[in-house]
C-alpha positions as CSV (number, residue, x, y, z in Angstrom):
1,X,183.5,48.4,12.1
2,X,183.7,50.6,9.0
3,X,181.5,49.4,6.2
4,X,183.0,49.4,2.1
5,X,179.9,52.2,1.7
6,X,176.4,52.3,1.5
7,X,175.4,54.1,-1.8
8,X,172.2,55.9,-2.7
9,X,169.9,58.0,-5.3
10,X,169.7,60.5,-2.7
11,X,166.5,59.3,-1.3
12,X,165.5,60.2,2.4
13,X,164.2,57.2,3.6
14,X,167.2,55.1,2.5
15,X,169.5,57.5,4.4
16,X,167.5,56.7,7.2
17,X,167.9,53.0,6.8
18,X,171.2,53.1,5.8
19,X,171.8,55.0,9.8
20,X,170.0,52.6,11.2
21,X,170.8,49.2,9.8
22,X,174.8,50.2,9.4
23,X,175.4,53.1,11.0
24,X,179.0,53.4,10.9
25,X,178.8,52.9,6.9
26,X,180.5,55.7,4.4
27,X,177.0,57.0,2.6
28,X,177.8,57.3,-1.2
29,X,175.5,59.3,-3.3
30,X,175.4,57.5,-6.3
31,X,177.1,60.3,-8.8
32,X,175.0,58.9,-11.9
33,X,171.9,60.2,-10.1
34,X,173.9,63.7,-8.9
35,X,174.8,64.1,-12.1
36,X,171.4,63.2,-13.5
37,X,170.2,66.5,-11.4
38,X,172.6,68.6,-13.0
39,X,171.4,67.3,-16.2
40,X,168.1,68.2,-15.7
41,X,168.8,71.9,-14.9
42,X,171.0,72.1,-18.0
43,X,168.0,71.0,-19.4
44,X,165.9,74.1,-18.5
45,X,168.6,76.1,-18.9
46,X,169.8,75.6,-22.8
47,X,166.3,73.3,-23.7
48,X,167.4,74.6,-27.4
49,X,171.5,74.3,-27.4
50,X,172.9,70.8,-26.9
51,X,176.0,72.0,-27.1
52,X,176.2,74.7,-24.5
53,X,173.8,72.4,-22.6
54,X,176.6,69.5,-22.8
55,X,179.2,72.2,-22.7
56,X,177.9,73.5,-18.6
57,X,177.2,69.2,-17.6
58,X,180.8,68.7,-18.7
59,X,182.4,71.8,-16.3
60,X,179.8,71.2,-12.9
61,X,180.3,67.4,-13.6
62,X,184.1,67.1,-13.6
63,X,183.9,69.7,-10.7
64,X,182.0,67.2,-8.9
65,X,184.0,64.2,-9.4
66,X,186.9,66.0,-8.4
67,X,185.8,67.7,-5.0
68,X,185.2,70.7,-6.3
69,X,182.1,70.8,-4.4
70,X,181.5,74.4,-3.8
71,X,182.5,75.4,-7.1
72,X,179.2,73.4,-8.3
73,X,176.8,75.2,-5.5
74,X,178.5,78.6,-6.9
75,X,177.8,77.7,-10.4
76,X,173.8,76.7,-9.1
77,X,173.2,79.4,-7.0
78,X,174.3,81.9,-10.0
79,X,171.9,80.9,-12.4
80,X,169.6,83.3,-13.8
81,X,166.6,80.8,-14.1
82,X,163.0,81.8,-15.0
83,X,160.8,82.0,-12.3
84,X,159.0,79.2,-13.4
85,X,162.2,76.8,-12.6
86,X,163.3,78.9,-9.9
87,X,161.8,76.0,-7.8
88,X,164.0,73.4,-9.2
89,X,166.6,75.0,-9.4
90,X,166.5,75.7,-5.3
91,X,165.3,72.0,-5.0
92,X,168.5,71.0,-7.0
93,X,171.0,73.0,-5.1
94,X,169.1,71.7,-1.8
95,X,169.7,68.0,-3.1
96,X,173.4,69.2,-3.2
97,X,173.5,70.7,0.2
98,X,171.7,68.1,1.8
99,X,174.0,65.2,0.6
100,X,177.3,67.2,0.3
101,X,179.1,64.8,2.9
102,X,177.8,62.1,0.6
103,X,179.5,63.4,-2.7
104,X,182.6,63.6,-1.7
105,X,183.4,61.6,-4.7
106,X,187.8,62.7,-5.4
107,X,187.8,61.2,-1.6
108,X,185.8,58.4,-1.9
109,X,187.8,57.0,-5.0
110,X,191.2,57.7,-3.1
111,X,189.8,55.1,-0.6
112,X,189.2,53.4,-3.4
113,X,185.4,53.2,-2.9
114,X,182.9,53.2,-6.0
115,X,180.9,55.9,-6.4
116,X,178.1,54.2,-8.2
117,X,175.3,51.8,-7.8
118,X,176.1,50.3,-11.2
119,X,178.4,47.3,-9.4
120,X,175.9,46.8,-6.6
121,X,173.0,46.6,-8.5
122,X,175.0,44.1,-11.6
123,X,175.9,42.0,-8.4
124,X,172.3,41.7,-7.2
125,X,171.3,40.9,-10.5
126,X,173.2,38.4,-10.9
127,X,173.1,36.8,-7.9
128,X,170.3,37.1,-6.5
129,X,167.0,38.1,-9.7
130,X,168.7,35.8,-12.1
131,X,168.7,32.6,-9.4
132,X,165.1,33.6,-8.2
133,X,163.7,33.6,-11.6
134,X,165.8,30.4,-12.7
135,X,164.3,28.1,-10.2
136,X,160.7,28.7,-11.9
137,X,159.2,28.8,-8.5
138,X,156.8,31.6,-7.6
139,X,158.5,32.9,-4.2
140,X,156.8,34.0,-0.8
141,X,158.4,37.0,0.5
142,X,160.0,34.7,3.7
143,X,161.1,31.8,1.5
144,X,162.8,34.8,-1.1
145,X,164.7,36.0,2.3
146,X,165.7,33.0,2.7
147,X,166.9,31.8,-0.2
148,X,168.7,35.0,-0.8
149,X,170.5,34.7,3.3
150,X,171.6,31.0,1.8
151,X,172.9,32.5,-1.8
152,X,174.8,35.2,-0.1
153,X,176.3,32.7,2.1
154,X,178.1,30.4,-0.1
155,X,178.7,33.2,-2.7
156,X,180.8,35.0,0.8
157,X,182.0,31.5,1.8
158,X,180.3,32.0,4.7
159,X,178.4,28.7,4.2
160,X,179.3,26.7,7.1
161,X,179.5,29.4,9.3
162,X,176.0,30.1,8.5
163,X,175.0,26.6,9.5
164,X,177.5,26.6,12.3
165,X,175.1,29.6,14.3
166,X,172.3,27.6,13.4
167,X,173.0,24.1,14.9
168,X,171.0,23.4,18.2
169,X,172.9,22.9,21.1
């Protein structure tokens, strides 16, 4: 079964959920928080020149989006950083190798996967924090799960099949 896509800041531990929970899932990095690195090294790099600072996000950034992957590790890994941000700089461009199967972003959009958490993240907002806070009740963590197994259901239309694996025999 191949899952729509499991998206992610990048984060170890969620990688490691995402393996075990739905293991045959496409891992999406979201690109807001790839870019977000790249944004902080252009930082450090022009901290006094917006414009060449916007000027390099603009070049690695569409490079990115449009599977020009290595053409972004190139552009890292020849930056003449000070010392001082060496570190972050090698810590950025590790983020990059480490997730590279997950940024395959000119792929993922032909498949017509998003490549951000922005949808995901609405959705749950919606449908599950606005209803949890509406009720005025103060939830336990089980009767939260719960509520949020039954939401899910009829928002799916899953409803009666939720009750149907339920019913004792």
């Amino acid at each position: 079964m191949l899952l729509q896509g499991e998206r992610g800041d990048g984060a170890p531990w969620l990688w490691n959920l995402a393996d075990l929970h739905f293991g045959k899932a496409i891992q999406i990095l979201d690109f807001y928080h790839a870019s977000e690195h790249l944004g902080n090294i252009s930082k450090h790099l022009y901290p006094e020149d917006e414009i060449s600072r916007k000027r390099f996000m603009k070049r690695l950034c569409e490079n990115l989006w449009n599977g020009k992957f290595d053409e972004v590790i190139s552009s890292l890994r020849s930056l003449k950083m000070r010392v001082k941000k060496k570190k972050e700089l090698d810590n950025t461009i590790s983020y990059f190798g480490n997730n590279r199967h997950r940024m395959r972003y000119d792929e993922f959009r032909r498949l017509g996967l998003f490549v951000g958490s922005g949808v995901i993240e609405a959705g749950c907002k919606n449908l599950i924090g606005q209803r949890l806070k509406q009720s005025g009740m103060h939830w336990s963590v089980r009767g939260a799960n719960s509520f949020i197994a039954l939401r899910c259901c009829i928002e799916s239309g899953n409803f009666e099949d939720y009750w149907e694996s339920r019913r004792t025999a």
